[in-house]
BALOBA-1460 file (C-alpha; in Angstrom, 3 decimals):
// residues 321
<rec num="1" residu="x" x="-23.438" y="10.498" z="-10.976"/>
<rec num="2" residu="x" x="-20.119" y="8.943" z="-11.907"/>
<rec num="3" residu="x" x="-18.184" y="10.101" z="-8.957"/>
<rec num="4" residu="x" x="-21.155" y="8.800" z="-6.399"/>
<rec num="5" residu="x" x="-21.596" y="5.461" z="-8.067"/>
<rec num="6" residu="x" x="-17.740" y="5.406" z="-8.127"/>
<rec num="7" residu="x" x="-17.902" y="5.778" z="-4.481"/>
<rec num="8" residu="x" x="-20.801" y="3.144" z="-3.279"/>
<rec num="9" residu="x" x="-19.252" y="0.581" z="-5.807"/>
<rec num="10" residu="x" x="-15.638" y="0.752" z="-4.144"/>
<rec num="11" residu="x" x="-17.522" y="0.605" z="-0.754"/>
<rec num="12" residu="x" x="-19.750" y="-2.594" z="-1.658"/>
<rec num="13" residu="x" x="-16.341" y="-4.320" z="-3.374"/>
<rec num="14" residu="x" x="-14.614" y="-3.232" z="0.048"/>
<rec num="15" residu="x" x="-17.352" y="-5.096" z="2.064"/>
<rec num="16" residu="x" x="-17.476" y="-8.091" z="-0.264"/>
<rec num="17" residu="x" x="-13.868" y="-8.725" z="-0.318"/>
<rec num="18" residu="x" x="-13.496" y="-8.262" z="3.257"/>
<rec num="19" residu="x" x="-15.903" y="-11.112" z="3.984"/>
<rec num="20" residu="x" x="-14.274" y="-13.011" z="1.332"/>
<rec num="21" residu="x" x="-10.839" y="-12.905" z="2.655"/>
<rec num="22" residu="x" x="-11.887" y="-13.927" z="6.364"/>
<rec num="23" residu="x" x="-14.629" y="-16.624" z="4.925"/>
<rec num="24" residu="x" x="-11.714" y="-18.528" z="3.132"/>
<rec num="25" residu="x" x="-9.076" y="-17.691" z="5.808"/>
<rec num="26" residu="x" x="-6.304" y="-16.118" z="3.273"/>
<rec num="27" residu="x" x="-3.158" y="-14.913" z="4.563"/>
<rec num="28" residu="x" x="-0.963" y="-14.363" z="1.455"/>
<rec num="29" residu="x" x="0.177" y="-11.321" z="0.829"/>
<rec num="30" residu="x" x="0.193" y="-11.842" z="-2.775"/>
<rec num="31" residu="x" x="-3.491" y="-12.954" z="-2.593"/>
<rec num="32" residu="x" x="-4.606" y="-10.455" z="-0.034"/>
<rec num="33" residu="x" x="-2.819" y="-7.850" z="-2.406"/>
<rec num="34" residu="x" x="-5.003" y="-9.134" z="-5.783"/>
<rec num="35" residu="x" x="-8.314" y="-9.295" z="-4.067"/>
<rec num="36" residu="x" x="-7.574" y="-5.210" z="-2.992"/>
<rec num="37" residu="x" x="-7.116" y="-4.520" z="-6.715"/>
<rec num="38" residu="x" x="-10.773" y="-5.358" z="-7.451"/>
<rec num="39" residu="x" x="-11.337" y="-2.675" z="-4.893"/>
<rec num="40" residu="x" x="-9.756" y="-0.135" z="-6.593"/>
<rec num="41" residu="x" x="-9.783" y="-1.002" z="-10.659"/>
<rec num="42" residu="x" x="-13.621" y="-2.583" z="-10.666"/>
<rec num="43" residu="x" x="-15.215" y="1.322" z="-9.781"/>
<rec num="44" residu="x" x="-13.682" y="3.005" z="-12.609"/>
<rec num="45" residu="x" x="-14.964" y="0.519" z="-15.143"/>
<rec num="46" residu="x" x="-18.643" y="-0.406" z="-13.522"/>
<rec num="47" residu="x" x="-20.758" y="2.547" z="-14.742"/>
<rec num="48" residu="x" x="-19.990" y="2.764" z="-18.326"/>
<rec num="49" residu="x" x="-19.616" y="-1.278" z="-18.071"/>
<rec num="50" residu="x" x="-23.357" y="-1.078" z="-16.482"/>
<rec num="51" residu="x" x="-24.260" y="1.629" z="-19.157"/>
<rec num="52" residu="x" x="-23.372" y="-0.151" z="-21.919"/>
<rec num="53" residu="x" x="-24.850" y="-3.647" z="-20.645"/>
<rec num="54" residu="x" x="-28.613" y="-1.386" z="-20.452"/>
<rec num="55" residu="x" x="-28.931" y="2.106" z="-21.264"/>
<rec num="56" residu="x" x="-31.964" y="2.007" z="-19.205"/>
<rec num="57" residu="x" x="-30.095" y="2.033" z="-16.147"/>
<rec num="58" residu="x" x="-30.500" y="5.858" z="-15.333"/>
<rec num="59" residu="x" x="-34.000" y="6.052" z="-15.809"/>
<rec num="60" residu="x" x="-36.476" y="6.252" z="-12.922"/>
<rec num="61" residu="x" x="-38.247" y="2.975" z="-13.324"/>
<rec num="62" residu="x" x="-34.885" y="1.301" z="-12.270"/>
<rec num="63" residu="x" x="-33.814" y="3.426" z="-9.854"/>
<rec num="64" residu="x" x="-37.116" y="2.782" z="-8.098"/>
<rec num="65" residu="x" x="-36.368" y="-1.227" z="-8.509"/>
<rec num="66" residu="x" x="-32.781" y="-0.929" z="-7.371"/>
<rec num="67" residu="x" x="-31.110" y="-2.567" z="-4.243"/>
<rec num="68" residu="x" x="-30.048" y="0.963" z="-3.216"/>
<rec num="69" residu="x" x="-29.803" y="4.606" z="-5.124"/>
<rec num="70" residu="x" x="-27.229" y="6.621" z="-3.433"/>
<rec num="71" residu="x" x="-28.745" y="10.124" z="-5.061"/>
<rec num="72" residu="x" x="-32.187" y="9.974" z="-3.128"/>
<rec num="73" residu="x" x="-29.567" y="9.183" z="-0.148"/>
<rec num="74" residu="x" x="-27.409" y="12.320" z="-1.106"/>
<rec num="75" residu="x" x="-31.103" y="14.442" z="-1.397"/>
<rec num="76" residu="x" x="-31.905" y="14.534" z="2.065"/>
<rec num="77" residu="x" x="-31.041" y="16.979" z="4.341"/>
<rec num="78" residu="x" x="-29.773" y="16.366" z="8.120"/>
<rec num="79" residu="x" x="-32.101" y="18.695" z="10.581"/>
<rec num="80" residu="x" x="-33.639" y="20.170" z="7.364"/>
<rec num="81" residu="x" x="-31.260" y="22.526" z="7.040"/>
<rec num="82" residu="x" x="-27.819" y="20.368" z="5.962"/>
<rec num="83" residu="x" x="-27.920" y="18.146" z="3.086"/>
<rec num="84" residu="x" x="-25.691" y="14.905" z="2.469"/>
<rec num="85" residu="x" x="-24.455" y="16.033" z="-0.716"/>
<rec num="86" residu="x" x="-22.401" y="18.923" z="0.989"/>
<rec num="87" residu="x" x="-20.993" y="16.491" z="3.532"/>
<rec num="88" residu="x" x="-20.351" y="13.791" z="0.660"/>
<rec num="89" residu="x" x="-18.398" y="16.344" z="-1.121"/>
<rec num="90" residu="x" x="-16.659" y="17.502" z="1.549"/>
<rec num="91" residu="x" x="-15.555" y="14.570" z="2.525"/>
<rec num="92" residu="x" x="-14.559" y="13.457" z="-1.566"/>
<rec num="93" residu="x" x="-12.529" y="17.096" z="-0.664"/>
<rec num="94" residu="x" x="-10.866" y="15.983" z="2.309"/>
<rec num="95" residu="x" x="-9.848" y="12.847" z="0.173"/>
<rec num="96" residu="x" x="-8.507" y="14.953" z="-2.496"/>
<rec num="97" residu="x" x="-6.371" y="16.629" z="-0.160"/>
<rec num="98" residu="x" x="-4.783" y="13.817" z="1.691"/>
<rec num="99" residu="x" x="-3.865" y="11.905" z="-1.438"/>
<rec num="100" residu="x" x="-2.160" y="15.046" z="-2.497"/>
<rec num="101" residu="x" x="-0.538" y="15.768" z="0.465"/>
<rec num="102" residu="x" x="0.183" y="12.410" z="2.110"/>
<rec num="103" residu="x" x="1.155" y="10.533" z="-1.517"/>
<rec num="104" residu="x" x="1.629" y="13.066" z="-4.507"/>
<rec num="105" residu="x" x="3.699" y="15.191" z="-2.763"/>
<rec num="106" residu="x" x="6.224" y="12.833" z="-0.883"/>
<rec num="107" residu="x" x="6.232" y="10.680" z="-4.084"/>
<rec num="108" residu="x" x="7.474" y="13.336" z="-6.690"/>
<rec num="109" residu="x" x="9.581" y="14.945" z="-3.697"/>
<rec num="110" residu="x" x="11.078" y="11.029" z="-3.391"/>
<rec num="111" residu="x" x="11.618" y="10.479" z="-7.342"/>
<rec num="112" residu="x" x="13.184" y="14.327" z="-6.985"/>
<rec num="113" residu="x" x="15.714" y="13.014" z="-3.990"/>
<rec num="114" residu="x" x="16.145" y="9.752" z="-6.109"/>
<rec num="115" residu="x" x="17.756" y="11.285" z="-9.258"/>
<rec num="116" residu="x" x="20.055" y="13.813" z="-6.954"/>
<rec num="117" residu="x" x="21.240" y="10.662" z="-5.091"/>
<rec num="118" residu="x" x="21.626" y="8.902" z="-7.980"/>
<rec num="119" residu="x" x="23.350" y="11.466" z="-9.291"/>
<rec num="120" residu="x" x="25.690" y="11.661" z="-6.312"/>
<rec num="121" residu="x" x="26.285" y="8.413" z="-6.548"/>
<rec num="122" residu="x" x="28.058" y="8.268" z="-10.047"/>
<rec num="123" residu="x" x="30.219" y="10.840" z="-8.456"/>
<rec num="124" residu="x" x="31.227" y="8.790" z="-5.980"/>
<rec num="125" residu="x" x="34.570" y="6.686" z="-6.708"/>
<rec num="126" residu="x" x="32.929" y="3.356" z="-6.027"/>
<rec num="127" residu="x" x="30.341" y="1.597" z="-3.541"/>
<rec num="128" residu="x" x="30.676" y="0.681" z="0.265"/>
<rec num="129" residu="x" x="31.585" y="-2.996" z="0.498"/>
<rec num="130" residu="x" x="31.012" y="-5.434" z="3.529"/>
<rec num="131" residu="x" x="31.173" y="-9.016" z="2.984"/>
<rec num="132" residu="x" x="27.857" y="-9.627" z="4.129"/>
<rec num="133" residu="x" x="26.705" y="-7.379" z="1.521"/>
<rec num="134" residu="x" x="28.686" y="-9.112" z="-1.376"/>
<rec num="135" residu="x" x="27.121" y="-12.488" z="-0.141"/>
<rec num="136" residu="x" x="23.415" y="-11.295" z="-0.455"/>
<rec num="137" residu="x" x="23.964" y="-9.528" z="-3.708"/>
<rec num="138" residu="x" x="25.935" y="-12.377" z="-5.089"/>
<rec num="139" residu="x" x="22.166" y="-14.429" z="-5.065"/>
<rec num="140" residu="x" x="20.167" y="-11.647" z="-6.740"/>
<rec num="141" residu="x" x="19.549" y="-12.553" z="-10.625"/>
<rec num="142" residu="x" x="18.640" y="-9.371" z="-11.438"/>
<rec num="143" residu="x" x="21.410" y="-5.910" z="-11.648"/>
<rec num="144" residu="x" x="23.102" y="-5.691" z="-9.091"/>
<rec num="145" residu="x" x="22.317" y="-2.279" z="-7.185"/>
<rec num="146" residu="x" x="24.602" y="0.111" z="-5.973"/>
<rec num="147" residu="x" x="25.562" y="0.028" z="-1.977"/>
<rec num="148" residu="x" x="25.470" y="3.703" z="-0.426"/>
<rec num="149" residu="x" x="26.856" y="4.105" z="3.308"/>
<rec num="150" residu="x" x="25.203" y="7.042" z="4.942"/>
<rec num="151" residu="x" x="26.854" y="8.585" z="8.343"/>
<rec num="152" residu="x" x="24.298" y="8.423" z="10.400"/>
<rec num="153" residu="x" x="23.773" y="7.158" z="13.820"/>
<rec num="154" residu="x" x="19.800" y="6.448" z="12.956"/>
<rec num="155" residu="x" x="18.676" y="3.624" z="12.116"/>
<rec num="156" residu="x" x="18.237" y="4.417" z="8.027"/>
<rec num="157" residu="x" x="18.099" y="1.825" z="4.747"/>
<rec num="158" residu="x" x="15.777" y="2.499" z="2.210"/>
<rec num="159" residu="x" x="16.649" y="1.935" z="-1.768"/>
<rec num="160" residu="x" x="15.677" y="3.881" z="-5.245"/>
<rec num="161" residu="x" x="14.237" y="2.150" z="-7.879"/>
<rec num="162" residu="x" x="14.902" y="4.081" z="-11.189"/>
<rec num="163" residu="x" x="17.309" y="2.994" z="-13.826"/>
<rec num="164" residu="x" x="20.145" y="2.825" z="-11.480"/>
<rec num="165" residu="x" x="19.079" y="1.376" z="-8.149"/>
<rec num="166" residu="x" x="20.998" y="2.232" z="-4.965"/>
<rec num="167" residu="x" x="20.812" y="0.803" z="-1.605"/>
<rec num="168" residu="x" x="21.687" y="3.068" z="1.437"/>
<rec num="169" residu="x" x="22.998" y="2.384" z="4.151"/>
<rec num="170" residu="x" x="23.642" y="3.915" z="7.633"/>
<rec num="171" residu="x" x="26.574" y="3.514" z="9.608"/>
<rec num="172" residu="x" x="24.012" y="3.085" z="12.986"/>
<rec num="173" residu="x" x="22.351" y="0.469" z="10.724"/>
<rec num="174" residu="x" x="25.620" y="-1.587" z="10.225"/>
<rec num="175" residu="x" x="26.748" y="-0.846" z="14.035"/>
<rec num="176" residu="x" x="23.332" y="-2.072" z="15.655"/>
<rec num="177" residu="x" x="22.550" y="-5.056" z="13.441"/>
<rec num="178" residu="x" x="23.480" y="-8.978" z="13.754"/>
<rec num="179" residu="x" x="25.401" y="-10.363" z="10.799"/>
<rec num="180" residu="x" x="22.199" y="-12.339" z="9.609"/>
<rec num="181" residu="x" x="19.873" y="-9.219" z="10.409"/>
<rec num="182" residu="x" x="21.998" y="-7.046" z="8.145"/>
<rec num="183" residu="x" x="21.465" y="-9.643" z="5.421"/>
<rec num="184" residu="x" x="17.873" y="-9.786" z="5.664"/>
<rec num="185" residu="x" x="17.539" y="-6.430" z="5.734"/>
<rec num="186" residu="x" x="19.227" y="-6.052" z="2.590"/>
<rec num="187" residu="x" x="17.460" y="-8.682" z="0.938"/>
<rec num="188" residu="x" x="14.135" y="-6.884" z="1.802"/>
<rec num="189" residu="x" x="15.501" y="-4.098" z="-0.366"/>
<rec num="190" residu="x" x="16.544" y="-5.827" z="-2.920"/>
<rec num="191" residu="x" x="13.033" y="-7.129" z="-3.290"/>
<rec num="192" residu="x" x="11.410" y="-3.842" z="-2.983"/>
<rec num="193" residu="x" x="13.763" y="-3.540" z="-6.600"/>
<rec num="194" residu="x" x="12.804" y="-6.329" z="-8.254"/>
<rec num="195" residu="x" x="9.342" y="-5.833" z="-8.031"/>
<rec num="196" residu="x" x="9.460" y="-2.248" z="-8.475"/>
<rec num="197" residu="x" x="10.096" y="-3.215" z="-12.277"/>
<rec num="198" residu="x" x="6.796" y="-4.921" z="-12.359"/>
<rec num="199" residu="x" x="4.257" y="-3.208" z="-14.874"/>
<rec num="200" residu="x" x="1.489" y="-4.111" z="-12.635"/>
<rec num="201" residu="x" x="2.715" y="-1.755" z="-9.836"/>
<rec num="202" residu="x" x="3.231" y="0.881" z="-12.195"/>
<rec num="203" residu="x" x="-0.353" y="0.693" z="-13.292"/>
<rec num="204" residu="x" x="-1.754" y="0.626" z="-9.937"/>
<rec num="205" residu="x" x="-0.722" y="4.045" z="-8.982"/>
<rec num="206" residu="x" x="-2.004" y="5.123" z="-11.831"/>
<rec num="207" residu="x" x="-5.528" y="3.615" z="-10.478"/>
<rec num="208" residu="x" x="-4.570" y="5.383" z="-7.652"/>
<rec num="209" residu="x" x="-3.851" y="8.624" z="-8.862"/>
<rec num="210" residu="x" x="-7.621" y="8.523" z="-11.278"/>
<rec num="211" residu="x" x="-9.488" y="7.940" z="-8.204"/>
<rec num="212" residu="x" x="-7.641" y="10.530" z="-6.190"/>
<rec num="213" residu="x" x="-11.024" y="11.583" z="-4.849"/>
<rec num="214" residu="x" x="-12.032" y="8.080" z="-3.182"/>
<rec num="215" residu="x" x="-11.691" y="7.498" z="0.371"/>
<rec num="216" residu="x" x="-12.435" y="3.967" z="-0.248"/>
<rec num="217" residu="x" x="-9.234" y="3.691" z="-2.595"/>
<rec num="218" residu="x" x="-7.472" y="5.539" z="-0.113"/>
<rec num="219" residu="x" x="-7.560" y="2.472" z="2.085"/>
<rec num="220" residu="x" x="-7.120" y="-0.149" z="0.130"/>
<rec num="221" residu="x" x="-4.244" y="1.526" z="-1.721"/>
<rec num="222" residu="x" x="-2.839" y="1.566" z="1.660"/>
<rec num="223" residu="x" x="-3.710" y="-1.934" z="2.555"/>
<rec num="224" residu="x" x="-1.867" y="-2.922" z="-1.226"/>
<rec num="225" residu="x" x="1.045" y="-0.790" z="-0.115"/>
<rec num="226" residu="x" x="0.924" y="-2.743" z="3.310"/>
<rec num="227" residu="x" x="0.884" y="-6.838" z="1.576"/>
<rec num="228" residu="x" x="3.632" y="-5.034" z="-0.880"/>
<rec num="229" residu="x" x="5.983" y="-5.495" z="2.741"/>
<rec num="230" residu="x" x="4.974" y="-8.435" z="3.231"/>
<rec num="231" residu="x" x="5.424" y="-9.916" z="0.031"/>
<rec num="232" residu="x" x="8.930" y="-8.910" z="0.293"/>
<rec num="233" residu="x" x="9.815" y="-10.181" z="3.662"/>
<rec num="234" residu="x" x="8.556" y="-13.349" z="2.273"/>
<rec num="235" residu="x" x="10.932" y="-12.720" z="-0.944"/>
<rec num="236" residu="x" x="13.677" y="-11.657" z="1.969"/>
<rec num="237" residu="x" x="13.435" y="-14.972" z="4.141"/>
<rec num="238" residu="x" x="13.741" y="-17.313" z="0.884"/>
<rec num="239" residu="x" x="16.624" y="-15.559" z="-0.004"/>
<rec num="240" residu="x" x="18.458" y="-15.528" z="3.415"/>
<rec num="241" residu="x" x="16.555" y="-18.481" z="5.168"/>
<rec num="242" residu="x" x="16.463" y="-16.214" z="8.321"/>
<rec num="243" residu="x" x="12.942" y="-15.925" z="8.941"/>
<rec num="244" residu="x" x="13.490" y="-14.989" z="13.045"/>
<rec num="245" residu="x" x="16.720" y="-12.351" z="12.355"/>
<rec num="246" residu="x" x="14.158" y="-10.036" z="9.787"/>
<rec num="247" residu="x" x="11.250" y="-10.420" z="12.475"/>
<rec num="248" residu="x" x="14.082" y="-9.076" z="15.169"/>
<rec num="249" residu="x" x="15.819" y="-6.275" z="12.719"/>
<rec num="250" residu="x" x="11.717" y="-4.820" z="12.329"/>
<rec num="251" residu="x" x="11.908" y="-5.093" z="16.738"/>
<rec num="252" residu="x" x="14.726" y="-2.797" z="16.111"/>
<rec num="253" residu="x" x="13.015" y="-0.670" z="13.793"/>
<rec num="254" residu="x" x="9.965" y="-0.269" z="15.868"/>
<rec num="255" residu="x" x="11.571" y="0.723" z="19.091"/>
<rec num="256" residu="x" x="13.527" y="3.369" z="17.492"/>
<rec num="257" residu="x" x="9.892" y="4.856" z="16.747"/>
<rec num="258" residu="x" x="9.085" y="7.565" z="19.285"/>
<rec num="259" residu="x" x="5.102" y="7.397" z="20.440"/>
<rec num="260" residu="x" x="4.792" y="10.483" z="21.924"/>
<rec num="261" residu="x" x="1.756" y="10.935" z="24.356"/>
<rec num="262" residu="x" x="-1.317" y="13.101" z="24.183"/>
<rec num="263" residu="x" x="0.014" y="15.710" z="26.546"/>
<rec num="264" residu="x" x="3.461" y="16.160" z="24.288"/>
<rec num="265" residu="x" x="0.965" y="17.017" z="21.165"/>
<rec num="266" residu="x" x="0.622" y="20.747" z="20.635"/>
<rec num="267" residu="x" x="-0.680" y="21.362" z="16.950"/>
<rec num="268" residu="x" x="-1.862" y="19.692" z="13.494"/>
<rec num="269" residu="x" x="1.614" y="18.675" z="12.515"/>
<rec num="270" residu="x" x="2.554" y="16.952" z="15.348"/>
<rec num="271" residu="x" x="-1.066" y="15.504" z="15.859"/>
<rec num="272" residu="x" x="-0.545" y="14.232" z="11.853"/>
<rec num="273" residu="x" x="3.123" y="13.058" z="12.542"/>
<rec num="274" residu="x" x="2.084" y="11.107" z="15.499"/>
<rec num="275" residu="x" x="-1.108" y="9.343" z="13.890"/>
<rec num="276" residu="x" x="1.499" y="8.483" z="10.986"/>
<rec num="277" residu="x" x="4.151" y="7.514" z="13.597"/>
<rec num="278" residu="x" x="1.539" y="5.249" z="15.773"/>
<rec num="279" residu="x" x="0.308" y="3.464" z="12.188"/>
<rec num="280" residu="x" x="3.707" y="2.386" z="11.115"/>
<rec num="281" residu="x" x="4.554" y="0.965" z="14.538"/>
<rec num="282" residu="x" x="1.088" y="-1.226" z="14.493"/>
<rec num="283" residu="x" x="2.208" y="-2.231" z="10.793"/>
<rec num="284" residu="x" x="5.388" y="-3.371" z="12.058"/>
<rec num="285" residu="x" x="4.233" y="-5.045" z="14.744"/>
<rec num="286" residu="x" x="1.855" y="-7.265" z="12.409"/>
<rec num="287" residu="x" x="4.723" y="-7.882" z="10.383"/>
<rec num="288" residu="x" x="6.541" y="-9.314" z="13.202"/>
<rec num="289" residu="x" x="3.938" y="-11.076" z="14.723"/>
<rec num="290" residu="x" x="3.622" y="-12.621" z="11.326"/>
<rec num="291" residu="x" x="7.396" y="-13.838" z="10.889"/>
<rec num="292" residu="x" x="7.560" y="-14.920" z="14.440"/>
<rec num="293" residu="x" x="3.985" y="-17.282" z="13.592"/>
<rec num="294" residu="x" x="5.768" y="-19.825" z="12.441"/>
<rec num="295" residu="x" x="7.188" y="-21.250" z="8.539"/>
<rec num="296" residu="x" x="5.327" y="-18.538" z="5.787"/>
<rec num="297" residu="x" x="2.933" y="-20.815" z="4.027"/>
<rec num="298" residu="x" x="2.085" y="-19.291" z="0.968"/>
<rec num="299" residu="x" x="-0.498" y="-21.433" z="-1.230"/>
<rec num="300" residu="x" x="-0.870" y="-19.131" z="-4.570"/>
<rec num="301" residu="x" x="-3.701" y="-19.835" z="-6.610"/>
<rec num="302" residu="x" x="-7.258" y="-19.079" z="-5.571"/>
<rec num="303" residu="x" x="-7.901" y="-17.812" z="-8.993"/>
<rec num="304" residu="x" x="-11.271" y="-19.707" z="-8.432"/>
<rec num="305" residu="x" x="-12.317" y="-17.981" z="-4.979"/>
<rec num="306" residu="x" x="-11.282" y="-14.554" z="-6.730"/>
<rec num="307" residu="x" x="-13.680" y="-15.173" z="-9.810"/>
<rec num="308" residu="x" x="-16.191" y="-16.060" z="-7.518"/>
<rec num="309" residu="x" x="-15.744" y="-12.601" z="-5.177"/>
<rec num="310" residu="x" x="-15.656" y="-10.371" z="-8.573"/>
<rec num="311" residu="x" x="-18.798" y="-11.877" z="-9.542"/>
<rec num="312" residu="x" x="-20.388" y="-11.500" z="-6.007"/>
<rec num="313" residu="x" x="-19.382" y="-7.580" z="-6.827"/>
<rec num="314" residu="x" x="-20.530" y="-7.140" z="-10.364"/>
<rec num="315" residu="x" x="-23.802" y="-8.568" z="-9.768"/>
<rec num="316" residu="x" x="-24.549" y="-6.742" z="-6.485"/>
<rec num="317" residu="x" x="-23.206" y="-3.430" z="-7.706"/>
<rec num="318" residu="x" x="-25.042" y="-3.795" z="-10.780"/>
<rec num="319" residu="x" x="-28.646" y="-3.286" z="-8.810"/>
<rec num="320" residu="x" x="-26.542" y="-0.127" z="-7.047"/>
<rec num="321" residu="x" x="-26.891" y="2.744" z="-8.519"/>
């Protein structure tokens, strides 16, 4: 009962907060990001929340008053022969499996590579140095990471976030970008490690990672992880001031992603690889078409609309069971 009531709440907070970011027209990423955690944190709370508020929720004589009750839904049987709940639980199943092979897996295999490069890294005798580099780094308040030059003609800079952060750095990186694109590509790493110290990331995962089995959460997670770039190409441009050089180092980015037709596809991996491939590119491109828009207005606040959207939810879902 918990698991399907998880489910239908997450879907009618989905719906809700979809409307509610189009109705009121909000763009920023930080907003966008906050109304997706209702999403994910307001389904693991809602039934014993509910529970507690009437203990009479369960019984029949609500049910038969309610809005919607997803178990007579899950009782009937397609062509009388195949019933919902078998195709409900595959599909919480197929969930399962995607969070633990698309996120579990490349996470711990990512905090694994983290430590050995890390570890590397203190080896080394001391960091790469460029004085475009030195100039970014010399505006960051917090510690200073560690700058790690990878030979490499790809295209390749991503950063770890543990006690000792490190940058890396490709050599094709530092051929193939502009002065100022080098700079705002560093300073969208450097974000990436301030905010990696926020608690509140930290704890969404760990929403994440409790409702493993939601497909629901499985977007949004993903839309988070998508306003989580954003935020810090926003963080990048006020730190550089080159809003048009990090929209034309993500150009770069997205060319150098191959988009291989149907006819090259020959099994699952590829078919997975190229679905993965073709979803970055269109995230990149809305990044760009977003930094080529125009000035990044960011408002903040809305605490009012987002009271208002939660209370849309609890009421609605409340009649849900």
């Amino acid at each position: 009962m918990y698991v399907a009531q998880a489910f239908s709440h997450s879907l009618i907070a989905a719906l809700i907060v979809d409307r509610a970011i189009q109705t009121w027209k909000i763009t920023d990423p930080a907003i966008r990001q906050r109304f997706s955690l209702i999403v994910m944190v307001f389904p693991i709370f809602s039934f014993p929340l509910y529970q507690m508020i009437n203990p009479e929720r369960s019984s029949i004589f609500f049910r038969l008053e309610a809005l919607f009750d997803i178990n007579r839904w899950l009782n009937i049987e397609l062509w009388g022969k195949v019933p919902l709940n078998l195709l409900f639980t595959i599909m919480l199943v197929c969930t399962a499996l995607i969070f633990l092979l698309q996120e579990m897996i490349p996470i711990v295999r990512h905090i694994v590579m983290s430590k050995e490069f890390e570890t590397e890294k203190d080896e080394e005798e001391g960091q790469y140095e460029h004085p475009v580099i030195d100039e970014v780094l010399a505006d960051f308040c917090g510690k200073k990471p560690h700058i790690s030059l990878i030979d490499d003609d790809e295209l390749i800079i991503f950063s770890t976030t543990g006690k000792n952060p490190v940058i890396f750095l490709s050599t094709g990186l530092m051929e193939t970008l502009s002065t100022d694109e080098t700079r705002t590509a560093i300073a969208h790493e450097l974000a990436h490690i301030a905010r990696s110290k926020r608690p509140l990331l930290v704890v969404i995962y760990i929403i994440r990672v409790l409702m493993f089995f939601n497909p629901v959460v499985l977007v949004e997670f993903r839309r988070i992880v998508q306003e989580e770039e954003k935020i810090c190409d926003d963080i990048a441009v006020l730190l550089t001031g080159k809003q048009d050089a990090l929209a034309e180092t993500l150009k770069k980015f997205s060319r150098k992603i191959e988009k291989p037709g149907l006819s090259v596809v020959k099994n699952l991996s590829e078919v997975s690889a190229s679905l993965e491939d073709y979803s970055h590119s269109v995230h990149l491109q809305g990044r760009i078409n977003r930094l080529e828009s125009g000035p990044i207005q960011n408002t903040g606040g809305a605490w009012i609309r987002f009271l208002l959207t939660l209370s849309a939810i609890a009421v609605i879902n409340y009649f849900i069971v």
